[in-house]
C-alpha positions in Angstrom: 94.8 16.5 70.9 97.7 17.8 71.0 100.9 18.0 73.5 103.2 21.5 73.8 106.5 21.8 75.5 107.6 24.8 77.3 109.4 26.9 74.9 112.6 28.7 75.9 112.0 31.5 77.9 108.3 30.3 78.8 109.3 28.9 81.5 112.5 30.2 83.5 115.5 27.7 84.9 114.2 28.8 88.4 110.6 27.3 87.6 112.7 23.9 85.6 115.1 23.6 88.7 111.6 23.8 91.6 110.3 21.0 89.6 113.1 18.9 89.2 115.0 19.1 92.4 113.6 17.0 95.1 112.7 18.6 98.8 114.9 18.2 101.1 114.6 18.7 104.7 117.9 20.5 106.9 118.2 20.5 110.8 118.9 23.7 112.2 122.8 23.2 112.4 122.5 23.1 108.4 121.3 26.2 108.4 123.5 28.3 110.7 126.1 26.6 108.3 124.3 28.4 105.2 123.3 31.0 107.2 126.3 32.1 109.4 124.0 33.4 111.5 123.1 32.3 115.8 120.3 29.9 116.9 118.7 33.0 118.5 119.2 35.5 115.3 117.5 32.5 113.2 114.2 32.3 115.8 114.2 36.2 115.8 113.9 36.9 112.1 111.5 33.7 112.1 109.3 35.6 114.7 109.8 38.9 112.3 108.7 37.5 108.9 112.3 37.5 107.6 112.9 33.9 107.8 111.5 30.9 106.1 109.7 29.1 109.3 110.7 25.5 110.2 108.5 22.0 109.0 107.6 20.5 111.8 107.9 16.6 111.5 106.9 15.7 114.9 106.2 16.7 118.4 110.0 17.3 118.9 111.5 17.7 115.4 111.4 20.2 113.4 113.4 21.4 110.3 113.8 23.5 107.2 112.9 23.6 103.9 116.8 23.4 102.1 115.6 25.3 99.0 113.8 27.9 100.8 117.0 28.4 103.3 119.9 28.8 100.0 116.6 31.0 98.2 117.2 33.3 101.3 120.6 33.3 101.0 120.3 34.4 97.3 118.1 37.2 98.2 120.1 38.6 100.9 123.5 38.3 98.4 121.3 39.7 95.8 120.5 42.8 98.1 124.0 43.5 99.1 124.2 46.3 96.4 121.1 47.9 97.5 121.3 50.8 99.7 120.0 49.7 103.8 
């Protein structure tokens, strides 16, 4: 039986950095720090599909996946050459 590593290019640095970076949970003032954007422009594009939606950790806590928010970030940066 034998054992194979991922060769290079097999497996990208995006797929290598998901499996090595832990999860981390951010509070909503976290992500309008990321995000730049209001409370309210957060729960709208939550509410439209645009927005990675909030962990809830309790009855009245809820939070953010941190990798998911700055993977947001990068796609909206990413789109900014892109015609609207």
């Amino acid at each position: 039986m034998t054992t194979s590593k991922p060769r290079d290019g097999v497996m990208g640095s995006a797929c290598l950095e998901k499996a090595t970076q832990p999860r981390r949970f951010i509070k909503l003032a976290k992500v309008k720090e990321y995000t730049s954007l209001s409370t309210s422009e957060i729960y709208r594009r939550i509410a439209a599909g645009t927005f990675p939606k909030q962990v809830k950790l309790g009855p009245k806590s809820s939070c953010f996946v941190e990798a998911e928010i700055l993977a947001w970030c990068d796609e909206m940066a990413a789109k900014r050459g892109e015609a609207a």
